[in-house]
Residue frames as qw, qx, qy, qz and C-alpha x, y, z in Angstrom:
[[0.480, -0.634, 0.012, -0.606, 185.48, -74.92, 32.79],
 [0.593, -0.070, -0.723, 0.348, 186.29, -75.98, 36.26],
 [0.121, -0.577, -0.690, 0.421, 184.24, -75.61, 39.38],
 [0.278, 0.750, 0.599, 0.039, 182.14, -73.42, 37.16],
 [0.162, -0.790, 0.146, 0.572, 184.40, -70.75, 36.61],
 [0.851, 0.459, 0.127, 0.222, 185.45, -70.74, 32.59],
 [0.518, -0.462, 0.385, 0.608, 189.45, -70.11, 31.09],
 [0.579, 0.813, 0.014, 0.059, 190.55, -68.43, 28.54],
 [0.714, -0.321, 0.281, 0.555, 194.12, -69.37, 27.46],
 [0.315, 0.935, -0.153, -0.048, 196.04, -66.72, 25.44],
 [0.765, 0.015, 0.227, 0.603, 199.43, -67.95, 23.49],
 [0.096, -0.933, 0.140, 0.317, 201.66, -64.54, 22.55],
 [0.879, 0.072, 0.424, 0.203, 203.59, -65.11, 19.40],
 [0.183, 0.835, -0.249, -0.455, 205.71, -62.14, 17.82],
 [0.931, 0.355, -0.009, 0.084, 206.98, -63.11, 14.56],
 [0.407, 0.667, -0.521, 0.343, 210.35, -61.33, 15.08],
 [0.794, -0.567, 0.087, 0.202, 213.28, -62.48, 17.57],
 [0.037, 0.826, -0.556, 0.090, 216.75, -60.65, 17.54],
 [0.462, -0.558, 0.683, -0.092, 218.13, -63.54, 19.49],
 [0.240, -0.079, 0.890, 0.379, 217.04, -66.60, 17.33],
 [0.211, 0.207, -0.476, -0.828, 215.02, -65.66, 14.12],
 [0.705, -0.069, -0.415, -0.570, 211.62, -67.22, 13.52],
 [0.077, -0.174, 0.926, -0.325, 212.17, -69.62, 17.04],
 [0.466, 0.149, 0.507, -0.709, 208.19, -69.70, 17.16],
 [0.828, 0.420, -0.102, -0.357, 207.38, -71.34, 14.02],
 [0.116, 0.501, -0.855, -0.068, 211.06, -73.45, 14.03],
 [0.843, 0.029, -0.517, -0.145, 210.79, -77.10, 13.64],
 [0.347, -0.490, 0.658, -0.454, 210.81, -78.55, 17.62],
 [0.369, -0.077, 0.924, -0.061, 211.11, -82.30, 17.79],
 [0.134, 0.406, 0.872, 0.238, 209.00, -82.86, 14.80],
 [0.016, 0.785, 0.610, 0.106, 206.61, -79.90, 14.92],
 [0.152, 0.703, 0.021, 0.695, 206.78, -76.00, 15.17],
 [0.423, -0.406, -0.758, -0.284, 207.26, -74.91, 18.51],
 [0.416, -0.110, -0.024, -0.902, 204.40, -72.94, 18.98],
 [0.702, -0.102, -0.626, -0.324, 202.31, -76.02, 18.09],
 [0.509, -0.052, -0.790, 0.337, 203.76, -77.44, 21.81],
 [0.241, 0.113, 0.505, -0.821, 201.97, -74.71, 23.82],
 [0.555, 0.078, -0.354, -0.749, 198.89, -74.79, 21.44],
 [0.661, 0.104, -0.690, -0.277, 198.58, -78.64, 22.42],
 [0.089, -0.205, -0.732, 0.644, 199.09, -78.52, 26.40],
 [0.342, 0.102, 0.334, -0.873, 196.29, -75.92, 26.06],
 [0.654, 0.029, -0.518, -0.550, 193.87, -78.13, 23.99],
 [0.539, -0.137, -0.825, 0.096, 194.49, -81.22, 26.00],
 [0.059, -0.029, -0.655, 0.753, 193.56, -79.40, 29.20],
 [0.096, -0.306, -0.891, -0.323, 190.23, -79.93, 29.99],
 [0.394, -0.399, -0.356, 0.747, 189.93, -76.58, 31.74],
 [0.040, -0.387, 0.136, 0.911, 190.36, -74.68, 29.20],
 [0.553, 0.640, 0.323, -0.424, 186.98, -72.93, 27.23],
 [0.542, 0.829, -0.096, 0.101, 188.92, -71.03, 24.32],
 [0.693, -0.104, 0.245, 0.670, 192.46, -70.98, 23.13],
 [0.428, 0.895, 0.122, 0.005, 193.65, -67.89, 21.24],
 [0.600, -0.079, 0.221, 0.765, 197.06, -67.41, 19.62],
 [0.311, 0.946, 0.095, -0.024, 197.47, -63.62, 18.83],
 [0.683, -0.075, 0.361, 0.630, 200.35, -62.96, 16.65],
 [0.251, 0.807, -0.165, -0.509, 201.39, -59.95, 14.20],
 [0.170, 0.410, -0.666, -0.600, 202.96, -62.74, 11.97],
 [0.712, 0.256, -0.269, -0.596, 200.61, -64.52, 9.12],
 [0.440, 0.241, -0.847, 0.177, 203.06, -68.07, 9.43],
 [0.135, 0.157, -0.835, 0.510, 202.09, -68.29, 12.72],
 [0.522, 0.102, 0.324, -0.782, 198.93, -67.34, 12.83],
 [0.618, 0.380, -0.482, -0.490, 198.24, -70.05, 9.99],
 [0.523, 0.228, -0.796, 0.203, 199.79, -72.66, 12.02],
 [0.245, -0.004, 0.642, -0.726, 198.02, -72.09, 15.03],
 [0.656, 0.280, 0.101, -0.694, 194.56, -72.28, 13.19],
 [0.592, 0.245, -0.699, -0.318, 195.62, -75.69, 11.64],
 [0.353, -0.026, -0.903, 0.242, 196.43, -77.20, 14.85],
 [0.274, -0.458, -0.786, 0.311, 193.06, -75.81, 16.50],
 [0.304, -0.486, -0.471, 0.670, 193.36, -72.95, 17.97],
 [0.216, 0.788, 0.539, 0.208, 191.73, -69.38, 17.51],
 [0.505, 0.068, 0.131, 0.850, 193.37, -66.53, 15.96],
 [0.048, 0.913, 0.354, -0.195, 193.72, -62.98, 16.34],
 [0.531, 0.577, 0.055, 0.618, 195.82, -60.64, 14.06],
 [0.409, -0.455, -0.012, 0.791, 198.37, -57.93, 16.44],
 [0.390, 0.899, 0.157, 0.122, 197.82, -54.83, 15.43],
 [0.601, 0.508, -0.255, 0.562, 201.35, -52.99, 14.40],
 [0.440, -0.762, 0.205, -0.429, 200.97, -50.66, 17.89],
 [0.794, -0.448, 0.376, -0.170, 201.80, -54.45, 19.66],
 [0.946, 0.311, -0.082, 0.040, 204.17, -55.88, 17.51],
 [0.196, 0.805, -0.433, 0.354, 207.36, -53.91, 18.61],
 [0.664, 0.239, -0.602, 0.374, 209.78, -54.81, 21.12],
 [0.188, -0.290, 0.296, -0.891, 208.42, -52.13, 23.08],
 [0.654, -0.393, -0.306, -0.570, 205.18, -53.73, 23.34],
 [0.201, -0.286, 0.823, -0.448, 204.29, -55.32, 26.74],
 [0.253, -0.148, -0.888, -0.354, 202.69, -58.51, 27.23],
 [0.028, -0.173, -0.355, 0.918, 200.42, -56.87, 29.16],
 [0.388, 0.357, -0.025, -0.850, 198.81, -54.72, 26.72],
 [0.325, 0.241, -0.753, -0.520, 198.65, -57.62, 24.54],
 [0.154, -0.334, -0.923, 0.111, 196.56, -59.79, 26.51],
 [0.164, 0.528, 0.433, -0.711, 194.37, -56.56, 27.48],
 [0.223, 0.393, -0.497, -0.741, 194.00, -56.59, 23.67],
 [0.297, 0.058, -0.888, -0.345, 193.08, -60.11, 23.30],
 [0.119, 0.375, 0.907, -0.149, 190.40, -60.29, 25.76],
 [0.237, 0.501, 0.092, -0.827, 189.27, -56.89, 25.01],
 [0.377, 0.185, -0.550, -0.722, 188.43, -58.70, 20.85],
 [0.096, -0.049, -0.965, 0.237, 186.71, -61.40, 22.64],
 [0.447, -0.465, -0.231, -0.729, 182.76, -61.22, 22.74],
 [0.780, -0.416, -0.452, 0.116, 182.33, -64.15, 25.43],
 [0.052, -0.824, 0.316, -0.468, 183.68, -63.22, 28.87],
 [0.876, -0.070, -0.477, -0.024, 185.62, -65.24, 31.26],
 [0.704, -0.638, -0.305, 0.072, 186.58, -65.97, 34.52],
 [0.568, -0.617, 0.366, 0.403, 190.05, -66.19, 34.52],
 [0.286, 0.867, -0.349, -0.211, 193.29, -65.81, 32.07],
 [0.897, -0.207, 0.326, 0.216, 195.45, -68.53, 31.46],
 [0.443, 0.766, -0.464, -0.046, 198.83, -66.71, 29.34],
 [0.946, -0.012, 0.256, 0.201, 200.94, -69.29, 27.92],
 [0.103, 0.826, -0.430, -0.350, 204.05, -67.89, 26.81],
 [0.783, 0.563, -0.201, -0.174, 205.27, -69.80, 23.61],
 [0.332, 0.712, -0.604, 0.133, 208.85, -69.98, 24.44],
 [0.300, -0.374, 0.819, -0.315, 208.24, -72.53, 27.02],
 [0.615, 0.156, -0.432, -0.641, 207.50, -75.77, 25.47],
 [0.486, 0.083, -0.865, 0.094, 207.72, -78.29, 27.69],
 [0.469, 0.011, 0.459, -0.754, 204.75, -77.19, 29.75],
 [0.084, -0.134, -0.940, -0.301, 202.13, -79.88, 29.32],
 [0.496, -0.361, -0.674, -0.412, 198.62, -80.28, 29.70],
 [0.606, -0.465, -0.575, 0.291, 198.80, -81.58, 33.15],
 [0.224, -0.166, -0.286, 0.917, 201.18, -78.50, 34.33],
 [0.275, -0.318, -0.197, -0.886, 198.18, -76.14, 32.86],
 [0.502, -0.434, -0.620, -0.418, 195.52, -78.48, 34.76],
 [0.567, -0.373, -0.506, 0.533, 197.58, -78.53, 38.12],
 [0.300, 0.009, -0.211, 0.930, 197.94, -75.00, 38.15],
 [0.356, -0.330, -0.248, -0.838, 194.35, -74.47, 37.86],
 [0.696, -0.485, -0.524, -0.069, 193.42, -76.61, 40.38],
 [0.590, -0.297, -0.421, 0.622, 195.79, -74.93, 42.74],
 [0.018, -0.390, -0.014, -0.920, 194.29, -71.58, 41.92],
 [0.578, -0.416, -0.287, -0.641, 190.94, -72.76, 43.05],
 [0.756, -0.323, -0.543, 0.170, 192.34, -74.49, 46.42],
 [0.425, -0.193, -0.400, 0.789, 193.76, -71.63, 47.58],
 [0.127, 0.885, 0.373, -0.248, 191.95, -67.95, 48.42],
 [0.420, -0.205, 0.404, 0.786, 194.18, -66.79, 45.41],
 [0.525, 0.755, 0.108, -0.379, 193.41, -64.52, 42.35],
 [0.612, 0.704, -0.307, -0.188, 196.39, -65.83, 40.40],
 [0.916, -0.217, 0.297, 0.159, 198.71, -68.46, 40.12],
 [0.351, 0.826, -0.440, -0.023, 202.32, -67.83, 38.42],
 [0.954, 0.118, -0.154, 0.228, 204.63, -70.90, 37.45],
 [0.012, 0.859, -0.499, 0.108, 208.43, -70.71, 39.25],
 [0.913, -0.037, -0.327, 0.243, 211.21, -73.27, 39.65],
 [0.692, -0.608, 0.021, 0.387, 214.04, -73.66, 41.86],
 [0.148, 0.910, -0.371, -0.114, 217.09, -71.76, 40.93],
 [0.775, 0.457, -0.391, 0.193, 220.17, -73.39, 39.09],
 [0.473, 0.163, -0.333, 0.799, 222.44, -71.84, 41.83],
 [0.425, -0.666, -0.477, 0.385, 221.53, -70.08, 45.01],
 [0.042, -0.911, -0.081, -0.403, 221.21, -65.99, 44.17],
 [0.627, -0.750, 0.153, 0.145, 223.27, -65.95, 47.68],
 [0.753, -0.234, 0.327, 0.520, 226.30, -66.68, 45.82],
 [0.415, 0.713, 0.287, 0.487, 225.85, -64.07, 43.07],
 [0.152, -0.807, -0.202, 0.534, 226.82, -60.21, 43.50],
 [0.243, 0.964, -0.108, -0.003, 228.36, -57.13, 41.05],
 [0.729, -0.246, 0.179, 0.613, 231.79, -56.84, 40.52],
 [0.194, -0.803, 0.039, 0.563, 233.74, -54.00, 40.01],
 [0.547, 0.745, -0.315, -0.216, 235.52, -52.46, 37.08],
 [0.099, 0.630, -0.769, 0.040, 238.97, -53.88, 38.08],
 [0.793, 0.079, -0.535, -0.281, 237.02, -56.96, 38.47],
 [0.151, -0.422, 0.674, -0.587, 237.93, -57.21, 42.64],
 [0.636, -0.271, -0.682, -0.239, 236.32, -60.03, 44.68],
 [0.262, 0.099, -0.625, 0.728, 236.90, -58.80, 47.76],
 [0.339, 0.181, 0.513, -0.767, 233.87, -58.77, 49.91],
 [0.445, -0.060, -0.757, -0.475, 231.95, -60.70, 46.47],
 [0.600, -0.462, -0.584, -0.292, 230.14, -62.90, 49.54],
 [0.557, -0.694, 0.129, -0.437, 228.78, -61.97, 52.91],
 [0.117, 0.395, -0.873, 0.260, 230.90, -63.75, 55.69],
 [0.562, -0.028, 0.654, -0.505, 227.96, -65.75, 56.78],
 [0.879, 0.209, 0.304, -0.301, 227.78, -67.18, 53.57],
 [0.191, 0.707, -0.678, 0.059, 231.59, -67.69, 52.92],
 [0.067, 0.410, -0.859, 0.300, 231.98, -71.77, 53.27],
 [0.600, 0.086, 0.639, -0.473, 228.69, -72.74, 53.31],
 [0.220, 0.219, 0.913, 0.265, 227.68, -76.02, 51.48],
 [0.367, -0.134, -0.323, -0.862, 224.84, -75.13, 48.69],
 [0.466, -0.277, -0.829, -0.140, 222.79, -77.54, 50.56],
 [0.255, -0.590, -0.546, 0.537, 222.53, -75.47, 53.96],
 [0.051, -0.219, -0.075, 0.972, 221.89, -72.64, 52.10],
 [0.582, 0.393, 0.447, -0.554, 217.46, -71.47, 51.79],
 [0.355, 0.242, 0.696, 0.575, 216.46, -72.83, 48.12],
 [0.189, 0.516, -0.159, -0.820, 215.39, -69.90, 45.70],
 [0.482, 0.499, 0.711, 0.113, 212.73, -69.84, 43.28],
 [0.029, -0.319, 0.413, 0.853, 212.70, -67.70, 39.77],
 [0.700, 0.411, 0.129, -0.570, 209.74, -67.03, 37.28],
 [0.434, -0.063, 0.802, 0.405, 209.81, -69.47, 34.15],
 [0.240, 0.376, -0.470, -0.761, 207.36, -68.16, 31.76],
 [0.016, 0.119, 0.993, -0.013, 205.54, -71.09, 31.71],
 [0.178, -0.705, -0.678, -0.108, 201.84, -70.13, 33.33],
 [0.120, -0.159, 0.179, -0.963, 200.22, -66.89, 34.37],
 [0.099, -0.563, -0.802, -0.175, 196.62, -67.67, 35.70],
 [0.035, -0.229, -0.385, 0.893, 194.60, -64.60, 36.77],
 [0.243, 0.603, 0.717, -0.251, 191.41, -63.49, 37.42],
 [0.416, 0.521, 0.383, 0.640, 190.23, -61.81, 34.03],
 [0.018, -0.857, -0.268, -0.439, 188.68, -58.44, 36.05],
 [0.637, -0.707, -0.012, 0.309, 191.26, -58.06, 38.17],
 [0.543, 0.060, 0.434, 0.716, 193.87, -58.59, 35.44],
 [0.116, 0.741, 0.373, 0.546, 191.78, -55.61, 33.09],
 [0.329, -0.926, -0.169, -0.068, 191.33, -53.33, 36.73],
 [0.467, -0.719, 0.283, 0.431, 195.36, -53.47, 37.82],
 [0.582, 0.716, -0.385, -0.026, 197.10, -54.48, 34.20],
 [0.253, -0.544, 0.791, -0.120, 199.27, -56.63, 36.56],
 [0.711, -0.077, -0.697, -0.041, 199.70, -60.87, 36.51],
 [0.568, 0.008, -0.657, 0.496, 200.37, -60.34, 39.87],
 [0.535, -0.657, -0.247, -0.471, 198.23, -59.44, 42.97],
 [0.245, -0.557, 0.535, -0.586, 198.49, -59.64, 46.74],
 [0.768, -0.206, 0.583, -0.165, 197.31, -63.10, 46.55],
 [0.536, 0.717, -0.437, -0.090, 199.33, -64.12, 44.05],
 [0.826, -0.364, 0.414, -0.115, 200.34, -68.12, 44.60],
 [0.183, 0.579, -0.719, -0.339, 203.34, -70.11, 42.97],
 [0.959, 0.237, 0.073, -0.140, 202.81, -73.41, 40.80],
 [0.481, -0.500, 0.688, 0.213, 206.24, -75.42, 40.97],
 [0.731, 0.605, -0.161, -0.273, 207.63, -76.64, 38.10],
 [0.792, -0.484, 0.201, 0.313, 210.77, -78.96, 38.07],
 [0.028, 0.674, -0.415, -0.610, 213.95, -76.90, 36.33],
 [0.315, -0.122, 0.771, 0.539, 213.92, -79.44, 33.39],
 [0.236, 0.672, 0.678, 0.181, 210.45, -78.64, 32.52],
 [0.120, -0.763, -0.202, 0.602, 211.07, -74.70, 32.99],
 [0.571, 0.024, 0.529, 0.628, 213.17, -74.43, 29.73],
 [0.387, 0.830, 0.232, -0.328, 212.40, -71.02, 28.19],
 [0.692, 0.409, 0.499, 0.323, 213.64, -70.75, 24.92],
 [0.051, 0.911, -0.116, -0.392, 215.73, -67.20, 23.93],
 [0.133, -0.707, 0.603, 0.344, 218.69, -68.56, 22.58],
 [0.777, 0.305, -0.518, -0.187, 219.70, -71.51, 19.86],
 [0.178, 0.207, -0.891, 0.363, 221.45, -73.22, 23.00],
 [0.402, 0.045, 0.289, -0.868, 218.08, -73.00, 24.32],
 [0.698, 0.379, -0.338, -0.505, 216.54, -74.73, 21.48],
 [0.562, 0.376, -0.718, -0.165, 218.96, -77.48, 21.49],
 [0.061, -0.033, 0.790, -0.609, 218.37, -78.43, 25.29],
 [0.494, -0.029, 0.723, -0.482, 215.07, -78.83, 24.97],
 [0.665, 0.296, -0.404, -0.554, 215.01, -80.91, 21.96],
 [0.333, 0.278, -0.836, 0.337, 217.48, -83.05, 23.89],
 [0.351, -0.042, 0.540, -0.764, 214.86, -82.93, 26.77],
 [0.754, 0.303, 0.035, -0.582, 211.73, -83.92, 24.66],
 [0.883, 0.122, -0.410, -0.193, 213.38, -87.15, 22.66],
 [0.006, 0.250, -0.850, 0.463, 215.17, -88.14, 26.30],
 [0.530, 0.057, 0.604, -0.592, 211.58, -88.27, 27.50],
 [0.844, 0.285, -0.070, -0.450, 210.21, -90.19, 24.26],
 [0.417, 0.478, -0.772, 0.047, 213.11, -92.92, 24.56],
 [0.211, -0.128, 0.752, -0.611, 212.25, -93.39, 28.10],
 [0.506, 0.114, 0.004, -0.855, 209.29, -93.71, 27.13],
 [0.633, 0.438, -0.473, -0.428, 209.16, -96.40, 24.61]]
């Protein structure tokens, strides 16, 4: 709870992945990780209830050792099809308690901490916001991107006004990360959206953004996590 308003965090944990096989239950520096959201949201002192809802049995098993509270996917939400949407409108919907606000933690980003969850609630409740939605800077300015043809032409590729310009004079661009969703719970249930007309962004810096699809994915932020426990030490 925080200026009397209570949280309910919600972790999303399919057991399949096309791209890398069981990633949610894999061994991440020392622990599954799943386990690495599951532990920002415990340590935050924000949050009321945790709830990992999963369609697989591994995970759900592993969630309920390290704390948290478990809800079984029915088969309807387990597909590829499914949105994560419906799946939070699922999990608060099994929920007797009601609660203020939403706090979705998407698994794949494990180097969210504690703190990021605590800042991002405090910056809901400083601003006249109904949700807060984690984004970092972009790798590369979006200005420098475009389509290319079949024949694989570049001709006209960038605008002449941004032909020659240092990445440094060009605006900086921010991109979701997957990280945090905060949103008010009866808004979230009335539109089905994370996102609202006051809808406010919670900065992240790009090394903490790391979302997790790929094994290359994986190995970056294992490399990330025992950089920061060397330093550390």
């Amino acid at each position: 709870m925080y200026q009397g308003k209570t949280f309910l965090a919600i972790i999303p944990a399919r057991g399949g992945s096309k791209r890398l096989p069981g990633k949610n239950v894999r061994p991440l520096a020392g622990k599954p990780m799943i386990v690495w959201s599951i532990q920002a949201a415990l340590k935050c002192k924000y949050i009321d209830t945790l709830l990992v809802t999963s369609d697989d049995q591994e995970i759900l098993d592993i969630a309920h050792d390290y704390g948290a509270e478990c809800l079984q996917r029915p088969s309807h939400l387990s597909t590829d099809e499914a949105g994560t949407t419906d799946v939070v409108i699922h999990a608060v919907a099994s929920l007797s308690r009601e609660y203020d606000y939403v706090v979705l933690m998407q698994p794949t980003s494990p180097l969210r901490t504690a703190t990021h969850v605590k800042e991002a609630i405090e910056e809901l409740m400083k601003k006249p916001s109904d949700s807060i939605i984690s984004v970092t800077k972009t790798e590369h300015s979006p200005l420098w991107s475009n389509v290319l043809p079949a024949d694989g032409s570049m001709k006209e590729f960038l605008p002449e006004d941004i032909v020659g310009k240092r990445s440094q004079d060009l605006d900086t661009y921010y991109r979701l990360n997957g990280a945090l969703y905060i949103i008010e719970t009866k808004r979230f249930l009335a539109t089905k959206s994370l996102f609202s007309e006051k809808s406010y962004a919670y900065v992240m810096t790009e090394e903490m953004s790391v979302d997790i699809d790929t094994v290359y994915d994986f190995i970056y932020a294992e490399a990330i996590i025992k950089y920061q426990l060397n330093r550390d030490e």
